[in-house]
mmCIF file of the N, C-alpha and C atoms, coordinates in Angstrom:
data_MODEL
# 
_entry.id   MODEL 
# 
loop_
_atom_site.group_PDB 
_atom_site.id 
_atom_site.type_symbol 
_atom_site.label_atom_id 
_atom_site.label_alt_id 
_atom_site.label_comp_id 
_atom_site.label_asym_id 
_atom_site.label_entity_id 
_atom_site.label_seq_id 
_atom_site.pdbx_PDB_ins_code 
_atom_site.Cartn_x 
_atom_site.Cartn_y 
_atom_site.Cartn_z 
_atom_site.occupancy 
_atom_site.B_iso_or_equiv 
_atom_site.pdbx_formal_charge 
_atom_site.auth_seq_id 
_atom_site.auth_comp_id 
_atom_site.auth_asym_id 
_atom_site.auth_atom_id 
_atom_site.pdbx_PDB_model_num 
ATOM 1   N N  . UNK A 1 1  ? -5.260  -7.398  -7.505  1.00 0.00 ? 1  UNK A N  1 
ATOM 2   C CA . UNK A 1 1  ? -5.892  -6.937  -6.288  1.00 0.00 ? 1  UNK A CA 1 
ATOM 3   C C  . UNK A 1 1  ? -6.233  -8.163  -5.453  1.00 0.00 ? 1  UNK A C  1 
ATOM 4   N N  . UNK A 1 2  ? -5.594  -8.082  -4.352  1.00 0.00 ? 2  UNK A N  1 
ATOM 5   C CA . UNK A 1 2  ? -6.225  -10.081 -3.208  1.00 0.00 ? 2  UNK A CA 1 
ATOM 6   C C  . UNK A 1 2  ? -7.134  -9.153  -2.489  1.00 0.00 ? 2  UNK A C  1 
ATOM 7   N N  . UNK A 1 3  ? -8.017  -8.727  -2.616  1.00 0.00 ? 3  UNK A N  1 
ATOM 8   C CA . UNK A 1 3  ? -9.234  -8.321  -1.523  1.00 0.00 ? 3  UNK A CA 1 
ATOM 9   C C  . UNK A 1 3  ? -10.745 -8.570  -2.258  1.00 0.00 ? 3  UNK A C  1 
ATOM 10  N N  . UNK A 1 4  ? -11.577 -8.429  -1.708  1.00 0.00 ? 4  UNK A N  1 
ATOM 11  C CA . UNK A 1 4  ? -12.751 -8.386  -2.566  1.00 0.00 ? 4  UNK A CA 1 
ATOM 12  C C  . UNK A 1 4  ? -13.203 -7.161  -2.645  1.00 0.00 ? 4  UNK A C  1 
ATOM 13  N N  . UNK A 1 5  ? -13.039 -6.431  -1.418  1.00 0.00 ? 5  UNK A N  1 
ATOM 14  C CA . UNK A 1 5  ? -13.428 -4.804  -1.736  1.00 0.00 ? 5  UNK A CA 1 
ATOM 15  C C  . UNK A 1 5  ? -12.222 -3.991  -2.627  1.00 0.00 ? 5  UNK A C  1 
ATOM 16  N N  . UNK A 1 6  ? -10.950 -4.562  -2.480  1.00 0.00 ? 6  UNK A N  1 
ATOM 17  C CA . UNK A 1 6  ? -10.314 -3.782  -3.657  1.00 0.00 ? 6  UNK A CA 1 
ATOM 18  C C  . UNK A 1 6  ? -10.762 -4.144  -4.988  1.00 0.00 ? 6  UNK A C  1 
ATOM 19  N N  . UNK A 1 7  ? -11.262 -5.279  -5.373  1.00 0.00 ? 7  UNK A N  1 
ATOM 20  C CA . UNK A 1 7  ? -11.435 -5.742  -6.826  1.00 0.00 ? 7  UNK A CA 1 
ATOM 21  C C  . UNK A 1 7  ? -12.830 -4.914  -6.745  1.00 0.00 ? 7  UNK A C  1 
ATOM 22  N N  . UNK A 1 8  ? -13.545 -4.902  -5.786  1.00 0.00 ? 8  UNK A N  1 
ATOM 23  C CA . UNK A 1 8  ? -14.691 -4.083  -6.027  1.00 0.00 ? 8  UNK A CA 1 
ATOM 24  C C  . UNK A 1 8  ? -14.711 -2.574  -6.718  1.00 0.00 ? 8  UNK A C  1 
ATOM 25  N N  . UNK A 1 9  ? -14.050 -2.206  -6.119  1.00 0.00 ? 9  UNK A N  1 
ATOM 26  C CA . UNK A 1 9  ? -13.576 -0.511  -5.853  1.00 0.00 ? 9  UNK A CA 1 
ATOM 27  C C  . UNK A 1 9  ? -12.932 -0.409  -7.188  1.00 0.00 ? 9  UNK A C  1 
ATOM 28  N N  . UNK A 1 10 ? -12.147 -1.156  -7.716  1.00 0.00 ? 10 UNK A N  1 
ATOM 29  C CA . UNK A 1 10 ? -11.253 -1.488  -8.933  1.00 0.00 ? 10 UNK A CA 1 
ATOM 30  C C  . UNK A 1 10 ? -12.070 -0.990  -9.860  1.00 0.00 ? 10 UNK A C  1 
ATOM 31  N N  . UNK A 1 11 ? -13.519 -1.658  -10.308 1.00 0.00 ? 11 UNK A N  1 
ATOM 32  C CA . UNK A 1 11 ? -13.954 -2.132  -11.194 1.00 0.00 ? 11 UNK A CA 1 
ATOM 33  C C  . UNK A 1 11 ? -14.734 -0.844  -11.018 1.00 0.00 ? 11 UNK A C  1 
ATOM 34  N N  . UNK A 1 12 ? -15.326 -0.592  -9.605  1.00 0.00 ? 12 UNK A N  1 
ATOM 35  C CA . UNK A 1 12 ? -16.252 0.586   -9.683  1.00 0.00 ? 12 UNK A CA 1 
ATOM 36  C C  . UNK A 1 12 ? -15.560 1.742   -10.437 1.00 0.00 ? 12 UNK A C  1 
ATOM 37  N N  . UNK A 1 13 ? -14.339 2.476   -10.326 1.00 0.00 ? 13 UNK A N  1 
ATOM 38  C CA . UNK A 1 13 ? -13.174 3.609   -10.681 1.00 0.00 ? 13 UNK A CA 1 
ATOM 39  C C  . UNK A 1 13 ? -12.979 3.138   -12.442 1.00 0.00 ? 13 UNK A C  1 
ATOM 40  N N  . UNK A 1 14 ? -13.022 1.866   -12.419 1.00 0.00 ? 14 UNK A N  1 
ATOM 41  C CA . UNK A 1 14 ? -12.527 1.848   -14.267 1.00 0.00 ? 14 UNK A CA 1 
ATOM 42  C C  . UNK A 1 14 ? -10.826 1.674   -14.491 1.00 0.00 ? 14 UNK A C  1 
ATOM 43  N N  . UNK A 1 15 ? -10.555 1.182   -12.879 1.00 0.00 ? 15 UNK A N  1 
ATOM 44  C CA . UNK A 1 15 ? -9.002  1.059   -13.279 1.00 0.00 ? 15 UNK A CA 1 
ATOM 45  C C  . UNK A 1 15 ? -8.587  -0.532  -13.470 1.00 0.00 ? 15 UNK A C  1 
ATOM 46  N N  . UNK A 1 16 ? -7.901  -0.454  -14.710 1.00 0.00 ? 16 UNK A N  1 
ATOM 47  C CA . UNK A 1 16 ? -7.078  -1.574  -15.094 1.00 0.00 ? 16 UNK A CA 1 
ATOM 48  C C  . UNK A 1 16 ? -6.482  -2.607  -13.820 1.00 0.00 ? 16 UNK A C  1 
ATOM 49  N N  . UNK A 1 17 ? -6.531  -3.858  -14.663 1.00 0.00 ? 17 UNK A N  1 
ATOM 50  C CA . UNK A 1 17 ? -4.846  -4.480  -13.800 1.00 0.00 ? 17 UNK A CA 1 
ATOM 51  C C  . UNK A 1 17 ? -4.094  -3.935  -14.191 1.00 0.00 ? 17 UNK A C  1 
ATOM 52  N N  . UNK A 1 18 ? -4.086  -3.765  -15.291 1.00 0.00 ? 18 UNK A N  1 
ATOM 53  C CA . UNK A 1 18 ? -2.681  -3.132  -15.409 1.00 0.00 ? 18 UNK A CA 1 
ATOM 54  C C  . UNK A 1 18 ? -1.814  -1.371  -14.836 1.00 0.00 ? 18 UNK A C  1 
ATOM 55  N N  . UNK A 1 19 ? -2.928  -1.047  -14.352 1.00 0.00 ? 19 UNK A N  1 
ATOM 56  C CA . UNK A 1 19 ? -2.169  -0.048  -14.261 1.00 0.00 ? 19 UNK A CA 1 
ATOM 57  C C  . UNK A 1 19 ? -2.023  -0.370  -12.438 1.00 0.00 ? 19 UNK A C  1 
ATOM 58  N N  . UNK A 1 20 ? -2.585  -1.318  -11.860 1.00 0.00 ? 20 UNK A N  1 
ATOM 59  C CA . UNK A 1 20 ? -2.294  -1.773  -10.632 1.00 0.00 ? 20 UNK A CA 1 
ATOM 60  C C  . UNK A 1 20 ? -0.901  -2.424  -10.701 1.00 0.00 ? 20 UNK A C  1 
ATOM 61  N N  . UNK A 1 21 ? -1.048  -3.072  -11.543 1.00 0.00 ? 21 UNK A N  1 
ATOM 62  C CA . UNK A 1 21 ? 0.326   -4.036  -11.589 1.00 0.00 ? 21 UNK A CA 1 
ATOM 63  C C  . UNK A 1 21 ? 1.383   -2.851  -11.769 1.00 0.00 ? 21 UNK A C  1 
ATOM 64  N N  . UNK A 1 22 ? 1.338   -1.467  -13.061 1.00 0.00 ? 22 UNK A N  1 
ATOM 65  C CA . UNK A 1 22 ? 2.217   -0.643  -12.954 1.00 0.00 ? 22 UNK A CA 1 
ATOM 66  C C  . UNK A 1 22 ? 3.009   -0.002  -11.842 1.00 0.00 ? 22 UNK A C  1 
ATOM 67  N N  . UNK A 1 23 ? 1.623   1.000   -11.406 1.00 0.00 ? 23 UNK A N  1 
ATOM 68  C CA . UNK A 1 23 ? 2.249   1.387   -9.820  1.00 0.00 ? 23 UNK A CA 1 
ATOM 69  C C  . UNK A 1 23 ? 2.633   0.296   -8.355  1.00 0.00 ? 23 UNK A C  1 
ATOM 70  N N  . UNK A 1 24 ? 2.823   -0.955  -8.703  1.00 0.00 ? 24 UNK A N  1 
ATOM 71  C CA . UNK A 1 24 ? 2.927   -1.862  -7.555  1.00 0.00 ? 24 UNK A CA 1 
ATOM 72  C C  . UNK A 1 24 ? 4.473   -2.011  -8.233  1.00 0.00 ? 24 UNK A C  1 
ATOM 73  N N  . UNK A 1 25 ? 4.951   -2.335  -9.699  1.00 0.00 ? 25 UNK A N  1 
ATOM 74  C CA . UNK A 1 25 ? 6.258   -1.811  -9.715  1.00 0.00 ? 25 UNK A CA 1 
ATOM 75  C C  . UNK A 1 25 ? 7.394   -0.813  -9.704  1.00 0.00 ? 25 UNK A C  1 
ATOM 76  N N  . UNK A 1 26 ? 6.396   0.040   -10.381 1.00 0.00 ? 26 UNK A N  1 
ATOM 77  C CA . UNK A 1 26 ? 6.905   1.503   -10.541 1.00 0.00 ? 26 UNK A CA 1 
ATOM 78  C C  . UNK A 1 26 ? 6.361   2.555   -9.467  1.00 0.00 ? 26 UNK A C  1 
ATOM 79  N N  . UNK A 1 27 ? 5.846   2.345   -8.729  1.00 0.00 ? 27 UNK A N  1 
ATOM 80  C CA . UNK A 1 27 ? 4.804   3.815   -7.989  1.00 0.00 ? 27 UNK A CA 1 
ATOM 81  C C  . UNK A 1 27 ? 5.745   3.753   -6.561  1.00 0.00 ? 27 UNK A C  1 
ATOM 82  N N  . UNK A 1 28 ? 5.889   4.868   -6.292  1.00 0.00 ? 28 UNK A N  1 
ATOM 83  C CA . UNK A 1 28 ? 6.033   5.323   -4.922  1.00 0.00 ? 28 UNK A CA 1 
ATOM 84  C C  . UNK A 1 28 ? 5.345   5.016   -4.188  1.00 0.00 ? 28 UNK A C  1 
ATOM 85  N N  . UNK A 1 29 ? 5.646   5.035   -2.650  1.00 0.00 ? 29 UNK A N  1 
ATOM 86  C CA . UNK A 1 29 ? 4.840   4.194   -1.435  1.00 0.00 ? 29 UNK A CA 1 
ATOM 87  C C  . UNK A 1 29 ? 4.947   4.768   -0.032  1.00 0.00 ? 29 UNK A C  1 
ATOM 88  N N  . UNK A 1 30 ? 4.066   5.262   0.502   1.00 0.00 ? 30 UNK A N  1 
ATOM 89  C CA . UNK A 1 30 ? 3.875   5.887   1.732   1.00 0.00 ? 30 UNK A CA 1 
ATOM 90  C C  . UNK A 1 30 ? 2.978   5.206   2.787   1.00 0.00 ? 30 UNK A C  1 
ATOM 91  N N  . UNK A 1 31 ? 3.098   4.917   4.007   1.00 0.00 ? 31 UNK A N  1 
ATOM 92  C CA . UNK A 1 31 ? 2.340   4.530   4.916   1.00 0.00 ? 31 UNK A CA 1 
ATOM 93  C C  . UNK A 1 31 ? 0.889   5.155   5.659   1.00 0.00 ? 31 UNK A C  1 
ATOM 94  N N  . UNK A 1 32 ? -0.033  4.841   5.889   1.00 0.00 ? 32 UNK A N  1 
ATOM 95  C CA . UNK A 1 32 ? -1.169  5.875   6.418   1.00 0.00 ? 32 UNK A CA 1 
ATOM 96  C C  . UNK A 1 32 ? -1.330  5.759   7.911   1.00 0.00 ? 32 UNK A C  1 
ATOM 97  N N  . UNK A 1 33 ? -0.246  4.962   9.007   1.00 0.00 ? 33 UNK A N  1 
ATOM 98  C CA . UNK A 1 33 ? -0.328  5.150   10.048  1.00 0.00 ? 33 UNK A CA 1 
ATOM 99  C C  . UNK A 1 33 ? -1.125  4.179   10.225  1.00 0.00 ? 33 UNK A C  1 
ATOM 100 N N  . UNK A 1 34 ? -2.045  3.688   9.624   1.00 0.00 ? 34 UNK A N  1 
ATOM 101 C CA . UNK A 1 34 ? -3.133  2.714   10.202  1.00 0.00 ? 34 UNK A CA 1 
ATOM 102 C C  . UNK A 1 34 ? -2.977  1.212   9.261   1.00 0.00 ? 34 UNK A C  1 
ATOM 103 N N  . UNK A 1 35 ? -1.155  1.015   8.774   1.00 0.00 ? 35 UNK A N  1 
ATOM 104 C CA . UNK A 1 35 ? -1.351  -0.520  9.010   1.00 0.00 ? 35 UNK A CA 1 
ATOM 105 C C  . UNK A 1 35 ? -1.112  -0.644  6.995   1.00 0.00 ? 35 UNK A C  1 
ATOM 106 N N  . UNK A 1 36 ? -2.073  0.180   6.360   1.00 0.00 ? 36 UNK A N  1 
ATOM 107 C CA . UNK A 1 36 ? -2.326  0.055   5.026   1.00 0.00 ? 36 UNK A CA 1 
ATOM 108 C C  . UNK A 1 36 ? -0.969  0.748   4.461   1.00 0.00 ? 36 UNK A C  1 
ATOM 109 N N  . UNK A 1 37 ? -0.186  0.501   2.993   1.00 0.00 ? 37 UNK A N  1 
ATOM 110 C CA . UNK A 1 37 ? 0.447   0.969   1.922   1.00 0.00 ? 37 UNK A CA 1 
ATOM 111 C C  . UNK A 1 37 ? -0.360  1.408   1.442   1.00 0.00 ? 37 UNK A C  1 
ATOM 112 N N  . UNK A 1 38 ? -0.117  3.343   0.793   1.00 0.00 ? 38 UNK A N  1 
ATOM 113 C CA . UNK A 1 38 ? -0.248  3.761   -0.274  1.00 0.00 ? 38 UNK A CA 1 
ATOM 114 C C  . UNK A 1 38 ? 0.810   4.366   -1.176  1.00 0.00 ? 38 UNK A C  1 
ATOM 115 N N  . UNK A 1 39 ? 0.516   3.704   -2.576  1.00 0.00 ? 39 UNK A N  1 
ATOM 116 C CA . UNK A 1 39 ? 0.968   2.913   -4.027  1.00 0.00 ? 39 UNK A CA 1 
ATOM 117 C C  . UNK A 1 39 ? 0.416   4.339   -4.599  1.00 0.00 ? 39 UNK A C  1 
ATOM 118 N N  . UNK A 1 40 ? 1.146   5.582   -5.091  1.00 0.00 ? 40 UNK A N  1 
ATOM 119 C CA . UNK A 1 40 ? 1.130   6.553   -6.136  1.00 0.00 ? 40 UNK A CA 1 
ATOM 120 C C  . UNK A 1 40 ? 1.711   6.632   -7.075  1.00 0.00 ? 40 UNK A C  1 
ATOM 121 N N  . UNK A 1 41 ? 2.058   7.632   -8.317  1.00 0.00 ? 41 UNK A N  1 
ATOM 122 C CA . UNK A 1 41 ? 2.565   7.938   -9.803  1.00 0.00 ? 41 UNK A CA 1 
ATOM 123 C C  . UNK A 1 41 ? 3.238   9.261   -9.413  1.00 0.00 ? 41 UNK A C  1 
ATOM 124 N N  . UNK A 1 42 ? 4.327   9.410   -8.885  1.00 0.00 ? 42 UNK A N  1 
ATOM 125 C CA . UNK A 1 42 ? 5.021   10.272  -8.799  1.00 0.00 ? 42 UNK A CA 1 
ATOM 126 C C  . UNK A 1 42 ? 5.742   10.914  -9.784  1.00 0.00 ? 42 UNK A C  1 
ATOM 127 N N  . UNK A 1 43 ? 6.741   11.607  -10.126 1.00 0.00 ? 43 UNK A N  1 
ATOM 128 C CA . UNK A 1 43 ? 7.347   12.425  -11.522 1.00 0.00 ? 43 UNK A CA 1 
ATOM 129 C C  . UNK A 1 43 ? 8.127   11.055  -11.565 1.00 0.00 ? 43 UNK A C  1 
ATOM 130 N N  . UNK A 1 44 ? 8.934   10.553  -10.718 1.00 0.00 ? 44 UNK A N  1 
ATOM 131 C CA . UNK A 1 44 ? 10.246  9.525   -10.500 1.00 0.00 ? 44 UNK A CA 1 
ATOM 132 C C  . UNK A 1 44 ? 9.670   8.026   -11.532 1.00 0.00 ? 44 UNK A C  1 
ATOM 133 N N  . UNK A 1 45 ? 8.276   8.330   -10.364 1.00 0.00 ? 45 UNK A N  1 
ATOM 134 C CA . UNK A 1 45 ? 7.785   6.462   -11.352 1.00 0.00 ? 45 UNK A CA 1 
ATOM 135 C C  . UNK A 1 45 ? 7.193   6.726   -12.436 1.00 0.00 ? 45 UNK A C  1 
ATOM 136 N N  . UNK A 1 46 ? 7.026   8.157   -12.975 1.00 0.00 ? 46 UNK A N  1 
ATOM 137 C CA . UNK A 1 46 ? 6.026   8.140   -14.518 1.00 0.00 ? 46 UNK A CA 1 
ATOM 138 C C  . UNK A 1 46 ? 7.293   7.730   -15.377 1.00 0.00 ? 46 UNK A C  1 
ATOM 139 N N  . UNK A 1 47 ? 8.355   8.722   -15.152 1.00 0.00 ? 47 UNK A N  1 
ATOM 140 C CA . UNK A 1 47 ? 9.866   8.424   -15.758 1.00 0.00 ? 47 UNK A CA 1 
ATOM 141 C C  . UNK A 1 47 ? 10.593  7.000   -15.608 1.00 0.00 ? 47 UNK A C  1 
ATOM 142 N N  . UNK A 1 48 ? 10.078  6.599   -14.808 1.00 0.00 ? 48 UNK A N  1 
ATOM 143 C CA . UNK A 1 48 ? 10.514  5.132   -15.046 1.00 0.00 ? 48 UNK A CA 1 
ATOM 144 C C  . UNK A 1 48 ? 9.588   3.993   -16.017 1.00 0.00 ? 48 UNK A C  1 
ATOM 145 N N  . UNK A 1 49 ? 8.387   4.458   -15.731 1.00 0.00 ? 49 UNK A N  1 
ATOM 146 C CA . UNK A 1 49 ? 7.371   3.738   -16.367 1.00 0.00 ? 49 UNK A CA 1 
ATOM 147 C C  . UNK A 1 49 ? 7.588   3.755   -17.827 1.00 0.00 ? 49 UNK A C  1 
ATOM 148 N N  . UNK A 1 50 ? 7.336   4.961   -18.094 1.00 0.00 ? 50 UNK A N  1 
ATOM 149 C CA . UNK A 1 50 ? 7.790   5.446   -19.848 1.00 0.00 ? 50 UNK A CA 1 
ATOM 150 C C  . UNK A 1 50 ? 9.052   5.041   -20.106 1.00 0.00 ? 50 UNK A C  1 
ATOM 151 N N  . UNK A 1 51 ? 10.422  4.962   -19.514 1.00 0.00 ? 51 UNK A N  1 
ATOM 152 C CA . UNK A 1 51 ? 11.028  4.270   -20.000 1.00 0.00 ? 51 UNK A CA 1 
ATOM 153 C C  . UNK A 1 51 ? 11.697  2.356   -20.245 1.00 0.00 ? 51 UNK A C  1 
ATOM 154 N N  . UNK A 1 52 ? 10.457  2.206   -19.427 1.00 0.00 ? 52 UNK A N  1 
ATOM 155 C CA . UNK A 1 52 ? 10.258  0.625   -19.219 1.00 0.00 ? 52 UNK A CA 1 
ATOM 156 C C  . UNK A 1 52 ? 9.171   0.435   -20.679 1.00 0.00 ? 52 UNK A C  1 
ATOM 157 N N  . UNK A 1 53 ? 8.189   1.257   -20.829 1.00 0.00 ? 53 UNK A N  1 
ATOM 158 C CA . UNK A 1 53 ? 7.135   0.512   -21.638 1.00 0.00 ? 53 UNK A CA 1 
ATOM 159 C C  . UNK A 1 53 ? 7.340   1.477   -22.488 1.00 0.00 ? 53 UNK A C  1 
ATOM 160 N N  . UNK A 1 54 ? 7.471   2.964   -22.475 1.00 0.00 ? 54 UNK A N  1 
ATOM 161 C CA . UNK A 1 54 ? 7.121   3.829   -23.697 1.00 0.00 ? 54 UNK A CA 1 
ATOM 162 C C  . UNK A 1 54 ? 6.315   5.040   -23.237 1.00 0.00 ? 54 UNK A C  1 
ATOM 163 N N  . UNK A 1 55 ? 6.247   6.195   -23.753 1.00 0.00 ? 55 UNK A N  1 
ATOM 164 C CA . UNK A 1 55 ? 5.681   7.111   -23.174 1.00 0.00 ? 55 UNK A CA 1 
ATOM 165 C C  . UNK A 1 55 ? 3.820   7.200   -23.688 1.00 0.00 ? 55 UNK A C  1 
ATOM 166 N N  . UNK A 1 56 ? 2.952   6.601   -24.828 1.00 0.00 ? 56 UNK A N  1 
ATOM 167 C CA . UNK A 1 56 ? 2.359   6.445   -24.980 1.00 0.00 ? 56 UNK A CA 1 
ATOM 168 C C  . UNK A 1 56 ? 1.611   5.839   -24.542 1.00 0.00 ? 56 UNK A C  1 
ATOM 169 N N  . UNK A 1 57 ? 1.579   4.351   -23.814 1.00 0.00 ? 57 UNK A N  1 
ATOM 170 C CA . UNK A 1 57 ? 0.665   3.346   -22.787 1.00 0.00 ? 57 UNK A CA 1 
ATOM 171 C C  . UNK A 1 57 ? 0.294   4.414   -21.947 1.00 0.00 ? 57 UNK A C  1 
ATOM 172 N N  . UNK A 1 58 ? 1.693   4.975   -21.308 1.00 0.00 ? 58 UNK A N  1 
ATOM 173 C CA . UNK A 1 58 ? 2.111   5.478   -20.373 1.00 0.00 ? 58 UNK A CA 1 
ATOM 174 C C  . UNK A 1 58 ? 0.821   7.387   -20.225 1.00 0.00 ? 58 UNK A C  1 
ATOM 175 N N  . UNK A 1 59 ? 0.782   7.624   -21.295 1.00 0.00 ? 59 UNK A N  1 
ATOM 176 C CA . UNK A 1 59 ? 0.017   8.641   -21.718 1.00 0.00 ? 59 UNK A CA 1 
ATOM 177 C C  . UNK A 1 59 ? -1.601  8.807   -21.871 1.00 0.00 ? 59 UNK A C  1 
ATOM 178 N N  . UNK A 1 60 ? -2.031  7.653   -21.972 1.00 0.00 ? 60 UNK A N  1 
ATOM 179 C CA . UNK A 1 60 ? -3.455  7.263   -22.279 1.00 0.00 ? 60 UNK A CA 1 
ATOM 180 C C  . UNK A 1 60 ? -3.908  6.410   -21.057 1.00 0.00 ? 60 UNK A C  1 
ATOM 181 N N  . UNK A 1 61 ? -3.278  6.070   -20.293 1.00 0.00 ? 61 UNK A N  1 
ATOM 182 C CA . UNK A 1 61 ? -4.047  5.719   -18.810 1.00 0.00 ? 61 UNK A CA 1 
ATOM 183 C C  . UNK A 1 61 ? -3.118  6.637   -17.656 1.00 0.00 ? 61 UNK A C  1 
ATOM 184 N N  . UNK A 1 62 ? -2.566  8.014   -17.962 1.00 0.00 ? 62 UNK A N  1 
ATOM 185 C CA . UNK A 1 62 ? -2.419  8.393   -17.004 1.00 0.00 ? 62 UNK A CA 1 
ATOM 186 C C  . UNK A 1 62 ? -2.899  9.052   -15.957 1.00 0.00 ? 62 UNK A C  1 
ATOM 187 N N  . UNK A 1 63 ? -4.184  9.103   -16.217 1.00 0.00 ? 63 UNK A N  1 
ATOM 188 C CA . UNK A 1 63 ? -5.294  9.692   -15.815 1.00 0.00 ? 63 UNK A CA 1 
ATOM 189 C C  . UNK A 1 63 ? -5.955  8.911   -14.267 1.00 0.00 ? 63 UNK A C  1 
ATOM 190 N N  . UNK A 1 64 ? -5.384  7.360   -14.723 1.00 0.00 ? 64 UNK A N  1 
ATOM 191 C CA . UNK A 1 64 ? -5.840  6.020   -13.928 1.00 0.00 ? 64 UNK A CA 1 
ATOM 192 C C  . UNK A 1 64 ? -4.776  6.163   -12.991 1.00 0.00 ? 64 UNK A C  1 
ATOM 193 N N  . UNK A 1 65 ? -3.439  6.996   -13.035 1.00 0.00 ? 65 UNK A N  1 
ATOM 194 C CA . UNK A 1 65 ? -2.582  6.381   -12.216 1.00 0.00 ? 65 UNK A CA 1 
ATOM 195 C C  . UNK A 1 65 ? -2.718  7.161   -10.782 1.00 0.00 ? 65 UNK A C  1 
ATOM 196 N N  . UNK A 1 66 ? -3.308  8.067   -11.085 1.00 0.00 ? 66 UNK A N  1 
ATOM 197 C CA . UNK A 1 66 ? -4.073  8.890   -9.457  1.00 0.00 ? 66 UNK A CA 1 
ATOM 198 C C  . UNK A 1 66 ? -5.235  8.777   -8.747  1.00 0.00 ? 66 UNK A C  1 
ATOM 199 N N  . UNK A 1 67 ? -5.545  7.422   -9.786  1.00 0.00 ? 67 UNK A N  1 
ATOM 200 C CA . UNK A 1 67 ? -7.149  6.776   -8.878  1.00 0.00 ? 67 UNK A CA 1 
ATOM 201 C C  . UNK A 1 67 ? -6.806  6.560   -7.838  1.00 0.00 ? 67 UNK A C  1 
# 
């Protein structure tokens, strides 16, 4: 996370680096009109994820990947 309010917000939610680092490789990406990327867990990137790492990592923080 390079912001201070994202590392804030990070820590407040309980989400990993790692699952930042996940969806920044694997996650789908949509624009909000105002400048910012948003980074989601779509069916496409869970299926890619699980078959990059395994479906288990992948299973126990998937909960994090719709923070």
């Amino acid at each position: 996370m390079s912001t201070w309010h994202g590392r804030v917000r990070m820590q407040r939610r309980g989400i990993s680096l790692l699952v930042i680092l996940w969806l920044d490789k694997f996650g789908a990406q949509r624009h909000d009109r105002r400048g910012a990327s948003i980074r989601y867990a779509d069916k496409r990137a869970l299926r890619a994820l699980e078959c990059a790492v395994c479906r288990e990592p992948v299973r126990r923080l998937s909960e994090y990947l719709n923070a």
